[in-house]
Backbone as CSV, one residue per row, in Angstrom:
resi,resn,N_x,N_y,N_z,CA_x,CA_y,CA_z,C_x,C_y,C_z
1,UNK,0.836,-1.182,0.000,0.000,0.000,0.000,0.880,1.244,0.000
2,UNK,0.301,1.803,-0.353,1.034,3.410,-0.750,1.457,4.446,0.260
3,UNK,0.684,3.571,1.488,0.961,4.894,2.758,2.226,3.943,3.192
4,UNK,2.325,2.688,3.384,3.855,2.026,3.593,4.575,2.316,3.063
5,UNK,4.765,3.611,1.804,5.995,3.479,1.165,6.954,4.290,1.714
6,UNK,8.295,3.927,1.661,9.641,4.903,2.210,10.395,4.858,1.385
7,UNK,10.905,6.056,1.062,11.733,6.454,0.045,12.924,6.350,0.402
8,UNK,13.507,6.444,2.115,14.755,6.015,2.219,15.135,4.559,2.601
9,UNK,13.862,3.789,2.612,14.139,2.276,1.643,14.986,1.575,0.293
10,UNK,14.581,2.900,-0.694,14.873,2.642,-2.297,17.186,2.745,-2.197
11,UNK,17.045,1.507,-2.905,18.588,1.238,-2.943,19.376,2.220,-3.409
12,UNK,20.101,3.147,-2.624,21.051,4.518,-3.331,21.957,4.448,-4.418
13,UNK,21.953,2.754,-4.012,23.129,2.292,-5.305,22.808,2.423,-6.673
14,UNK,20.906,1.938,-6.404,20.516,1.404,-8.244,19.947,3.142,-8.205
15,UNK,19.564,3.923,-7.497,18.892,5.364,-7.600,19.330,6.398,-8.230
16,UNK,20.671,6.302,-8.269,21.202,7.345,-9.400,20.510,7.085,-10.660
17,UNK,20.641,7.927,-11.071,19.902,8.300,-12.694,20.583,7.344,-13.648
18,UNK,22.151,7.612,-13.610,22.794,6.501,-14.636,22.934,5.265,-14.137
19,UNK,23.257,4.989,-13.007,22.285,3.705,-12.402,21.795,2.866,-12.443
20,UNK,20.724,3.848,-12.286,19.627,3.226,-12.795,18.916,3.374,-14.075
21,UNK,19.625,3.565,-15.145,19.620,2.862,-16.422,20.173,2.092,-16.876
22,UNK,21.638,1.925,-16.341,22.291,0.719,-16.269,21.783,-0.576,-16.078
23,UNK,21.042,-0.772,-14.662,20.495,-1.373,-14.280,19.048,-1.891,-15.363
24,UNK,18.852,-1.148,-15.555,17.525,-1.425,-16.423,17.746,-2.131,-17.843
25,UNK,18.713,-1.210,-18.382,19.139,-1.947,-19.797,19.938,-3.509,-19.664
26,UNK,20.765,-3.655,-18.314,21.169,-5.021,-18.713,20.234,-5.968,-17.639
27,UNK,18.944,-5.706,-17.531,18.358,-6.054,-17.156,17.695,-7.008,-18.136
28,UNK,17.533,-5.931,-19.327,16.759,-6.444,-20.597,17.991,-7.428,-21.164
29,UNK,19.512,-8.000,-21.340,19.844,-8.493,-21.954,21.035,-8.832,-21.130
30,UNK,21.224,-10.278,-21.798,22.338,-10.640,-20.452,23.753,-10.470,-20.154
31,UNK,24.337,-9.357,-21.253,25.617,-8.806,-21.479,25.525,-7.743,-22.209
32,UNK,26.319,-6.593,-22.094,26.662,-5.621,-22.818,27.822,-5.105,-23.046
33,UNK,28.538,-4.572,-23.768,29.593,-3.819,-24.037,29.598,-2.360,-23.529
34,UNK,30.918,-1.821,-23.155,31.148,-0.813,-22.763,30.545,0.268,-23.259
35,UNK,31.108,0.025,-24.549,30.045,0.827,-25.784,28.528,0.922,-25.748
36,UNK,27.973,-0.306,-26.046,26.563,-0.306,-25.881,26.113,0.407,-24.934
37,UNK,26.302,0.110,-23.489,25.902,0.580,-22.534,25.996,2.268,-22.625
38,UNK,27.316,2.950,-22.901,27.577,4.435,-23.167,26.648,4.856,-23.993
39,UNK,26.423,4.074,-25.837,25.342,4.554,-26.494,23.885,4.585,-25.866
40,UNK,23.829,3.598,-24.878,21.916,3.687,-24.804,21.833,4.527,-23.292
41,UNK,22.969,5.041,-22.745,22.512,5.984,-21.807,22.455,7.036,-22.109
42,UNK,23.618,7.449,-22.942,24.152,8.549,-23.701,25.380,9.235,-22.774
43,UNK,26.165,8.524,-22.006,26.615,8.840,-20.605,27.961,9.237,-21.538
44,UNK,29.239,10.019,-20.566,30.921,9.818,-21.508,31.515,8.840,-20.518
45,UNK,32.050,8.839,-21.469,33.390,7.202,-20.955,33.536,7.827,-19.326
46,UNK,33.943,8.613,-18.886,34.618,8.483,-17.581,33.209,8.241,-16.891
47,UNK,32.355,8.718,-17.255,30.906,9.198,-15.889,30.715,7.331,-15.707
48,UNK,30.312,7.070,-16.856,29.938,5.215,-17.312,31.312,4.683,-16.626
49,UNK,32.183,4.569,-16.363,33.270,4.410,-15.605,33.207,4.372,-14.531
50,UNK,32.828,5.259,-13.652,32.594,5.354,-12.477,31.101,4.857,-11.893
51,UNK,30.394,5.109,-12.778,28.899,4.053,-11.977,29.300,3.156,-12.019
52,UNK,30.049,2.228,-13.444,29.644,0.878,-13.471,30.677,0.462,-12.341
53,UNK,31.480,1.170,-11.700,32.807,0.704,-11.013,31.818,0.609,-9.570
54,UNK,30.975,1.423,-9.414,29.872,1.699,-7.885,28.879,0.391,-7.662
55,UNK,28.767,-0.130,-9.340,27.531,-0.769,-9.537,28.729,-2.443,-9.009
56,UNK,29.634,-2.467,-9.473,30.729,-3.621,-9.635,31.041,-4.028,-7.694
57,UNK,31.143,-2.768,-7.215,31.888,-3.160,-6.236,30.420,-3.738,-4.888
58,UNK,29.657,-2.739,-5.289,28.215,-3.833,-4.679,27.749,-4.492,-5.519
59,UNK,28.638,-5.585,-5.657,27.915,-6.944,-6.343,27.095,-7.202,-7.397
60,UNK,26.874,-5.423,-7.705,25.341,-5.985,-9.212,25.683,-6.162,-9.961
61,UNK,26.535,-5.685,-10.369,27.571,-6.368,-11.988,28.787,-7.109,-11.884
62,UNK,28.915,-8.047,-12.825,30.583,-8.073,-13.591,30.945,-8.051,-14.287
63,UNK,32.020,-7.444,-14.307,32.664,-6.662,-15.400,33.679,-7.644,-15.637
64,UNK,33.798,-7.604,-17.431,34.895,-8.899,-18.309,35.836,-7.290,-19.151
65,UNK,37.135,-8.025,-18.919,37.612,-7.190,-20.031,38.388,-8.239,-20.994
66,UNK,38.235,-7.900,-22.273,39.103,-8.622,-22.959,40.119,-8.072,-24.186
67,UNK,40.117,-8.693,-24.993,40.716,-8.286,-25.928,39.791,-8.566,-27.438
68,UNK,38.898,-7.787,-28.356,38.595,-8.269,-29.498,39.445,-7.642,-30.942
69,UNK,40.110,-8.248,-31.674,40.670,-7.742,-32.555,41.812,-6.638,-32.011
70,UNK,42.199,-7.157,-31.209,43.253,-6.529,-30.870,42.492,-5.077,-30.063
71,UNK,41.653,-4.969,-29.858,41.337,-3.993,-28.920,40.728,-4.388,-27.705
72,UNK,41.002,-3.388,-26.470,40.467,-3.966,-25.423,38.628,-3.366,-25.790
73,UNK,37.763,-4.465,-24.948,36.761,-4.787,-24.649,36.177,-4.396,-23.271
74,UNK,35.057,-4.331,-22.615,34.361,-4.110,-21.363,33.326,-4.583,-21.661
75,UNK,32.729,-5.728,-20.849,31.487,-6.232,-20.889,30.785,-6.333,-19.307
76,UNK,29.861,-5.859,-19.139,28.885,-6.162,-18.173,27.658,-6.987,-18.233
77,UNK,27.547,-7.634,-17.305,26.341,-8.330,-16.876,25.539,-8.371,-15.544
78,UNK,24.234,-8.472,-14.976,23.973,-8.351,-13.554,24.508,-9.872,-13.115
79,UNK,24.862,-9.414,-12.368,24.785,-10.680,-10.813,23.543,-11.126,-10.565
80,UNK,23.989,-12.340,-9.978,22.746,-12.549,-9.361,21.911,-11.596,-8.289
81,UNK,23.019,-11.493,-7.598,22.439,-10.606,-6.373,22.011,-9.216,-7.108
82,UNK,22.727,-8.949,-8.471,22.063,-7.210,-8.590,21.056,-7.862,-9.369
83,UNK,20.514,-8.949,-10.028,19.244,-8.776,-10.715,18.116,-8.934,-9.090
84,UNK,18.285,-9.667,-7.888,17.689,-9.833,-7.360,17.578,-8.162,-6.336
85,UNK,18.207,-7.618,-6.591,18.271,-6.142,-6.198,17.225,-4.648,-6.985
86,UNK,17.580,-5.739,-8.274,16.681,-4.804,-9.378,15.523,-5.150,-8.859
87,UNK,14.541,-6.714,-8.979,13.626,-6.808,-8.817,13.339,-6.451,-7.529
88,UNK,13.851,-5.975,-6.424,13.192,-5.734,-5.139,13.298,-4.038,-5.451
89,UNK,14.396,-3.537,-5.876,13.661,-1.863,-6.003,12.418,-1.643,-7.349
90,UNK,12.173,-2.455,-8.315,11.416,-2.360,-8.723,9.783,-2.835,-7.912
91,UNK,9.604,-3.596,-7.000,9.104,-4.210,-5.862,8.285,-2.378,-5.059
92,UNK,9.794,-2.242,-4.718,9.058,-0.883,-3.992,8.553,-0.113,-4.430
93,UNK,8.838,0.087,-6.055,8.047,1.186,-7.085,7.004,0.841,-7.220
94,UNK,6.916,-0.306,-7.100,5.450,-1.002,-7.363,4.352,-0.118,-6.300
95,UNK,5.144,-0.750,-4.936,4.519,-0.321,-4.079,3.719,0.988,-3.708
96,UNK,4.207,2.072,-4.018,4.539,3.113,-4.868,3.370,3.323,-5.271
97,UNK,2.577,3.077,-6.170,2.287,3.310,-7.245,0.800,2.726,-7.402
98,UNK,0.635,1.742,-6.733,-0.440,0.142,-6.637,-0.629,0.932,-5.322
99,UNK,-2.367,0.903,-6.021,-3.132,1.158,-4.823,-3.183,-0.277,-3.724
């Protein structure tokens, strides 16, 4: 119910803006590239750098680096624990929202 809701419940981690699009887009797919991720936020290399490094060190992502064609690579994916993180702040939006 909507009068239970608390806003300083909602995870600070996934709440940032870039974040939490991060969160959302590799939500929808089970890996992304450094790139990808920069194009569909529209974020610059350093900002996307530093979330995904916020998002990495509490457990919601991991991060692969490799090598393709001789260039380095960055790939992300959620964790378990950050998809089960997504679905509980999405949980509280619900809450939120649902009469």
């Amino acid at each position: 119910m909507a009068d239970s809701f608390d806003a300083t419940n909602l995870d600070d981690v996934i709440h940032g803006k870039l974040r939490l699009a991060v969160m959302a887009y590799l939500s929808a797919t089970s890996e992304a590239t450094f790139g990808e991720i920069k194009t569909r936020t529209n974020a610059s290399d350093g900002n996307l750098s530093v979330h995904l490094r916020k998002l990495e060190e509490a457990g919601y992502i991991a991060i692969e680096k490799s090598f393709v064609d001789r260039k380095p690579q960055t790939r992300a994916s959620l964790t378990e624990s950050g998809r089960t993180a997504w679905l509980h702040y999405l949980d509280q939006l619900r809450s939120l929202i649902q009469p």
